[in-house]
C-alpha positions in Angstrom: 96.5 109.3 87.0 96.5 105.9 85.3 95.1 103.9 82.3 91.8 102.9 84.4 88.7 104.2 82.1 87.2 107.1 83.5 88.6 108.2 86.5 86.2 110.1 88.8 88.0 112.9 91.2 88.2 110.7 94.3 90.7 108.2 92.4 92.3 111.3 90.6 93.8 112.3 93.9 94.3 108.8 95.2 95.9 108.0 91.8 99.1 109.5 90.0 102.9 108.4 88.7 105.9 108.8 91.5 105.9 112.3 92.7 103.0 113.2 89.4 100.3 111.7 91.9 98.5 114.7 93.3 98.3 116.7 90.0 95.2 115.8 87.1 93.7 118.8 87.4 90.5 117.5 85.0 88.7 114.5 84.0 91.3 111.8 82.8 90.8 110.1 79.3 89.4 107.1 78.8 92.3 103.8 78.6 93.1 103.4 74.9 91.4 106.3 73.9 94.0 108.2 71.1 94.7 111.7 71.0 97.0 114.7 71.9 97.0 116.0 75.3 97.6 119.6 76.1 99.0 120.3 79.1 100.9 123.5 80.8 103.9 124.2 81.7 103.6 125.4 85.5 106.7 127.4 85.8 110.2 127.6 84.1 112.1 126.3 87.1 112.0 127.4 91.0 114.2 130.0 92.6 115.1 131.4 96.0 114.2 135.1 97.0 115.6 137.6 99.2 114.7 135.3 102.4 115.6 132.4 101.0 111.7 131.1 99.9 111.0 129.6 97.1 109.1 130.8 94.1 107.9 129.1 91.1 109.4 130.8 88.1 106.4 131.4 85.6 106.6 130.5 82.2 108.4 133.2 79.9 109.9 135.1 82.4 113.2 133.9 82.9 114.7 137.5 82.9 113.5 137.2 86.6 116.4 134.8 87.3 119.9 135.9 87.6 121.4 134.4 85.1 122.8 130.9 85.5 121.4 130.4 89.2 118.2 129.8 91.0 118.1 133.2 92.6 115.4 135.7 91.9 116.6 139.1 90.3 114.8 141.5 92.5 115.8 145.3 92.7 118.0 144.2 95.9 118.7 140.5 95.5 121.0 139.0 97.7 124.0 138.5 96.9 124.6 135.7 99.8 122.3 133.3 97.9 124.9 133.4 94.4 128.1 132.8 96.0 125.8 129.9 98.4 125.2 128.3 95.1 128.2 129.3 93.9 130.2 127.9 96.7 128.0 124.5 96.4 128.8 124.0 92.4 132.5 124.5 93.4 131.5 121.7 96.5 130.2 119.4 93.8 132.6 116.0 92.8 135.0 117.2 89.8 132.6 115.4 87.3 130.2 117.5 88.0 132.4 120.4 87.3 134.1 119.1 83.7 133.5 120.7 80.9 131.6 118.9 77.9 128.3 118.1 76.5 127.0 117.2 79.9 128.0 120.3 81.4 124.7 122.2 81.0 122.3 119.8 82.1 124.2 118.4 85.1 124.7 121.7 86.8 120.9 122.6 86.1 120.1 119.2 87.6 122.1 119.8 90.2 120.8 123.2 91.1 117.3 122.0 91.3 118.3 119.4 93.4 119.5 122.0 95.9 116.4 124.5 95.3 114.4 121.5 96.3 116.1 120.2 99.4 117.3 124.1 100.8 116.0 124.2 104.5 114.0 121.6 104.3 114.6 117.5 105.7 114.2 115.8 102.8 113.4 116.9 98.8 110.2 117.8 97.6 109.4 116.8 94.6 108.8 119.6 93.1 107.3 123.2 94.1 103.9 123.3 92.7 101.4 122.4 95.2 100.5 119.1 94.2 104.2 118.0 94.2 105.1 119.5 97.8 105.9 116.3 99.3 108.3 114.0 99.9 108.1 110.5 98.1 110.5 107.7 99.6 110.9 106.5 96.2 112.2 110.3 94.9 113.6 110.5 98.3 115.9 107.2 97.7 116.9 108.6 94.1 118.0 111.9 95.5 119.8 110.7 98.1 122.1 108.8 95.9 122.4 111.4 93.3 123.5 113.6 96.0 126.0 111.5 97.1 127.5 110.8 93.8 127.7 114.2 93.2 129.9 114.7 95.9 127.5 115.2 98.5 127.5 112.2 101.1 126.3 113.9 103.9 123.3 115.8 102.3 122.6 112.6 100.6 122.4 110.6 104.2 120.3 113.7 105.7 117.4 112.2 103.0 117.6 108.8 104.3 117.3 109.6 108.0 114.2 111.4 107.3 112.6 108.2 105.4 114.5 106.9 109.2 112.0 109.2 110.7 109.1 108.4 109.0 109.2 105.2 108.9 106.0 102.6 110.7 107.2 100.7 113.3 106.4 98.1 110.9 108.0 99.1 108.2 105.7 100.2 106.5 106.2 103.4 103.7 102.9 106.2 103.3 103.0 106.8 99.5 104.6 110.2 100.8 104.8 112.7 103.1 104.4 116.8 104.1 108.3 117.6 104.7 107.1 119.6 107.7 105.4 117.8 109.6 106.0 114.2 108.6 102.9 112.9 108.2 101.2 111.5 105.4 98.6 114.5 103.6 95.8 112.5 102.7 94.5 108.7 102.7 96.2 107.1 100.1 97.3 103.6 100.8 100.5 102.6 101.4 102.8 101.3 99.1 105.5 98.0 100.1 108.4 99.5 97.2 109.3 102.0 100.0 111.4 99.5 102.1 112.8 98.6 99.2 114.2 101.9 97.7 115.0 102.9 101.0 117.7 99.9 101.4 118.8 99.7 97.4 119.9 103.7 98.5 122.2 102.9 101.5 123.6 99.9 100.1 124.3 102.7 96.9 125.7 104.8 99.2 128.1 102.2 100.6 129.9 102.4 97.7 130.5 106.3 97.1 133.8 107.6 97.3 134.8 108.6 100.9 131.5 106.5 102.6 132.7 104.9 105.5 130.4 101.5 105.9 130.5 101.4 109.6 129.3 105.2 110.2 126.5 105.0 107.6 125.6 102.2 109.1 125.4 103.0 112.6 123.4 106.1 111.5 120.6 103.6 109.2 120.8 100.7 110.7 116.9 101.1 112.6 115.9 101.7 108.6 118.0 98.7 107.4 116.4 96.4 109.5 113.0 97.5 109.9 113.0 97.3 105.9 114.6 94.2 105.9 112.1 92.4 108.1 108.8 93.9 106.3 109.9 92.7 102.7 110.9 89.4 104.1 107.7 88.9 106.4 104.8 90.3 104.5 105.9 88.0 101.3 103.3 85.2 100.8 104.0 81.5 101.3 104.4 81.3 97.1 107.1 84.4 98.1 104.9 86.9 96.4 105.1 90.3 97.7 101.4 91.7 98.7 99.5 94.0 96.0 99.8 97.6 96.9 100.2 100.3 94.5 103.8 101.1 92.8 104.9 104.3 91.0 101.3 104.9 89.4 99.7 105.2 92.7 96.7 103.3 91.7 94.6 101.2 94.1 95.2 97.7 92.7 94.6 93.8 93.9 97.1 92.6 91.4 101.3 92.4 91.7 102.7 94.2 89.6 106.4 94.1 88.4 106.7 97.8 90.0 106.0 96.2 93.4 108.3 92.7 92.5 111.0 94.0 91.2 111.7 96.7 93.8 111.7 94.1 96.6 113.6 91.7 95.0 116.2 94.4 94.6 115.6 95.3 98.3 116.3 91.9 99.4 119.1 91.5 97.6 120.7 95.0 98.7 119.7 93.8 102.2 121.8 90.5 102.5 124.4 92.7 101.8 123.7 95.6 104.5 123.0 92.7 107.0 126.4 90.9 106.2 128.1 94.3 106.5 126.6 94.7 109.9 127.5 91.1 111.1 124.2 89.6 111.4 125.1 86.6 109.1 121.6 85.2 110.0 119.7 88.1 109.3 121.5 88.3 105.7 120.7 84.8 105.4 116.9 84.9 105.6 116.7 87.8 103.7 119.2 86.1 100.7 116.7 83.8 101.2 113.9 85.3 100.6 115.8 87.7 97.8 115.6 83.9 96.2 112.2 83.3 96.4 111.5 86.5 95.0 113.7 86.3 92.0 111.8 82.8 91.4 108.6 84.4 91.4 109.6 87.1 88.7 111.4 84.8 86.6 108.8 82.0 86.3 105.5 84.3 87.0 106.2 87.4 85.2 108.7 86.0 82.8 106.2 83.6 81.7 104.3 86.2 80.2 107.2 88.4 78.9 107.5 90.8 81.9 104.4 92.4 81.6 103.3 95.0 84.1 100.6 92.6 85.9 100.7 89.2 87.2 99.3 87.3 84.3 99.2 90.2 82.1 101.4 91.5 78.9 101.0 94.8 78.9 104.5 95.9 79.2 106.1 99.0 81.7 108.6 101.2 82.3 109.6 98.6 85.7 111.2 96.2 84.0 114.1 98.8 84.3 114.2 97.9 87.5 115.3 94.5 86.9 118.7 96.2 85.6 121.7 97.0 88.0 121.9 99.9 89.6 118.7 98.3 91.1 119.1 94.9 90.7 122.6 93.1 92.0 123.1 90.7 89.4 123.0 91.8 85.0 120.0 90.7 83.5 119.3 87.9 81.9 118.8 87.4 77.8 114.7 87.4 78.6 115.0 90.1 80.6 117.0 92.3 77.9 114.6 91.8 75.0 111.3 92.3 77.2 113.5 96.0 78.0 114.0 96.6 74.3 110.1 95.3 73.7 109.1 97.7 76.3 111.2 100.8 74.9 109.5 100.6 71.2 106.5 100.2 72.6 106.4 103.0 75.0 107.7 105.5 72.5 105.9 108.8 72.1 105.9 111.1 69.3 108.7 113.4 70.6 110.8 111.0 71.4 110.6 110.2 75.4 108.6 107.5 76.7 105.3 106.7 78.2 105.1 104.9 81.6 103.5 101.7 80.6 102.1 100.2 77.2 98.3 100.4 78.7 98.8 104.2 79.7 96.7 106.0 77.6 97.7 107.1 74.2 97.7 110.8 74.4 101.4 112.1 73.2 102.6 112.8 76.3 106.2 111.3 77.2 107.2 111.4 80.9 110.7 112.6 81.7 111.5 110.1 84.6 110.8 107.5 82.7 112.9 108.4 79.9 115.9 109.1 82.5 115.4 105.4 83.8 115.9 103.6 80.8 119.0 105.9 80.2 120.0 105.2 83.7 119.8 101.2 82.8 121.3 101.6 79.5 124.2 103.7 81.1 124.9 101.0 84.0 124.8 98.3 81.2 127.5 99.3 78.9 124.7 100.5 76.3 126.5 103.9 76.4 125.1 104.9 72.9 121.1 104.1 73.8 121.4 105.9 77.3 123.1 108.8 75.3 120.4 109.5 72.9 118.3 109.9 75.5 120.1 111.5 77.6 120.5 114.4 74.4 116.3 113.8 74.2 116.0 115.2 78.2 119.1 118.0 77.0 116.8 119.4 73.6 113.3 118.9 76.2 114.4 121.5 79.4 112.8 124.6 79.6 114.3 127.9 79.2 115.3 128.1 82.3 117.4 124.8 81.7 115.0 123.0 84.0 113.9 119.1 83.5 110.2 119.2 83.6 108.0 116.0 84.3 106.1 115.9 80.6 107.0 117.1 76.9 103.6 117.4 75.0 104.0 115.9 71.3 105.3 118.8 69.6 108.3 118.6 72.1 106.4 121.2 74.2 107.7 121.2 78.4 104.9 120.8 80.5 103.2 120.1 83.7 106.0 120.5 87.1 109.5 121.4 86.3 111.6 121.2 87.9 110.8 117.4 89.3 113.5 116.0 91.9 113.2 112.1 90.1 114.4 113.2 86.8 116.7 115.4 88.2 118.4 113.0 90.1 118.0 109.7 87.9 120.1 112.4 85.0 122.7 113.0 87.4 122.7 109.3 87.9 122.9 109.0 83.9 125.2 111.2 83.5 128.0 109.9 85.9 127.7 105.9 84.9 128.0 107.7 80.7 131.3 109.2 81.7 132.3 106.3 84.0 131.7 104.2 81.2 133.5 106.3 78.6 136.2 106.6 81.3 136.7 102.7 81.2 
């Protein structure tokens, strides 16, 4: 699903952004080509029934909910499933409880979390078909928003099943069926997996209550199996190979959406290694954390930080140059090629697109939106991340749900609700409040 001309139906299902892959249902538009997309909303949110399955929600009828939960109103509904959410909420870290303007969308986001992890290993992305699997990158992202939610133990359950699924090598599939682990089709696989996967234990290091040496002993196979592949699949220049990033597009050129991940990887890795006690394993990796961070300063920065190697275009990953991702705050180049990169992926209701060469078609993506609030948050920019953190509030559906697209007229659409936005809000949400805290 990217800005690639016509995309016949083979690369429509090979192609996609984060957990969107799977789901053009069409022929895409041409790259550059203006206009307004319309685009359905699936379903209001997803709920449990009387044995505990999940059902989409369809548009309209959210008198099929009871109110406030994800539980189905059937003529016998069980009452076991409320007070399980219930009981959950009441679970949840106190900020997640408070009172305030936040209060609506972080216990929606934080219900859909739980609708789309209940009794299963790791979260979904979402519960249409095309979403039914489990992205490492969404994976990572819930598994920290889960633990800062209060939730340490569901949010180490996610990374022993990226554990699980992990190549011997180290290698990521661009995702997975939840049941039986296994990638669903052939698409290739992507090097930013090792990378979230160790930026989300070293996050989880430093949640309230963690103890280092148990979720270490628990990860460490992960930790150093991602380790070593970012460290020895980089090239002799310390480039990282070409594999698709979030778009999911079959590529021969680095982009920043691979870079920047693995430089954040390697640097969250020195640290993981150091805590463990292999000084010369966090040594190797810092070193090649430095190469890395070379490469994007002089070969992307050269250029302004533009999505490709040698190209302009800006993207939504240069977020990921910004702490929580990356260890050390950005430098002055970085900061205005992030404020470039926000006017110029504005939409006309307000979100964001994911990159300045996606096509032009009205459509602003939720996770997106969410990431540069995440990176506003983290960096004292309390006010930018709050405005659109109020833009993903106004943009839910009626069943309070974060969907993955808001057409131009401010319309929901597509999936909702989608485990990335979900979890990068909750991420939003707490750095705003830790902030306004300070």
């Amino acid at each position: 699903m990217g800005p690639a001309g016509i995309v016949p139906r083979r690369a429509v299902l090979a192609g996609g952004v984060g957990a969107a892959a799977a789901a053009s249902f069409g022929v895409l538009e041409a790259r550059g080509r203006t206009g307004r997309r319309d685009l359905p909303l699936y379903s209001e949110t997803v709920a449990l029934g009387e044995a505990g399955a999940r059902t989409p929600v369809p548009v309209g009828r959210v008198d099929l909910l009871v109110e406030g939960t994800r539980v189905l109103r059937t003529d016998r509904y069980p009452a076991r499933l409320v007070h399980a959410e219930a009981e959950f909420l009441g679970s949840a870290a106190a900020w997640t409880r408070a009172g305030g303007r936040w209060s609506g969308i972080t216990r929606t986001a934080l219900l859909d979390l739980r609708v789309l992890t209940h009794g299963l290993p790791a979260a979904v992305a979402g519960w249409t078909s095309p979403w039914r699997y489990v992205w490492p990158r969404d994976c990572a992202h819930v598994a920290v928003a889960l633990a800062r939610c209060g939730f340490l133990d569901a949010g180490l359950a996610q990374l022993r099943f990226l554990q699980e699924v992990q190549g011997t090598d180290g290698w990521f599939e661009a995702r997975y069926d939840a049941t039986t682990r296994r990638s669903p089709d052939r698409r290739p696989r992507q090097f930013d997996g090792a990378a979230w996967a160790l930026w989300a234990v070293s996050s989880l290091l430093d949640e309230p209550g963690a103890d280092a040496e148990r979720v270490l002993r628990g990860l460490e196979p992960l930790v150093r199996r991602s380790a070593a592949v970012l460290v020895d699949n980089l090239g002799p220049d310390g480039l990282p190979p070409a594999t698709p990033d979030y778009w999911e597009l079959p590529t021969d050129v680095l982009t920043l959406g691979i870079a920047a991940p693995v430089w954040a990887g390697l640097s969250h890795a020195f640290r993981l290694l150091d805590v463990l006690g292999d000084h010369a394993g966090a040594d190797r990796v810092g070193m090649a954390a430095d190469a890395v961070s070379r490469v994007v300063s002089e070969r992307f920065g050269v250029t302004g930080y533009g999505r490709e190697l040698g190209g302009r275009a800006l993207d939504a990953s240069v977020a990921f140059l910004f702490p929580p991702y990356a260890v050390y705050p950005p430098s002055a180049p970085v900061r205005a090629a992030l404020d470039r990169a926000e006017a110029a992926l504005q939409r006309p209701a307000g979100g964001l697109a994911p990159g300045e060469d996606w096509r032009s078609d009205g459509v602003s993506w939720t996770p997106q939106t969410a990431l540069f609030a995440l990176v506003h948050a983290q960096d004292g920019q309390v006010a930018r991340a709050t405005r659109l953190l109020e833009w993903l509030d106004r943009h839910r559906t009626a069943a309070g749900s974060l969907p993955e697209k808001v057409l131009h007229d401010g319309r929901p659409a597509s999936v909702a609700p989608l485990a990335w936005t979900a979890a990068l809000t909750l991420l939003t949400v707490s750095a705003v409040q830790g902030a306004d805290e300070a």
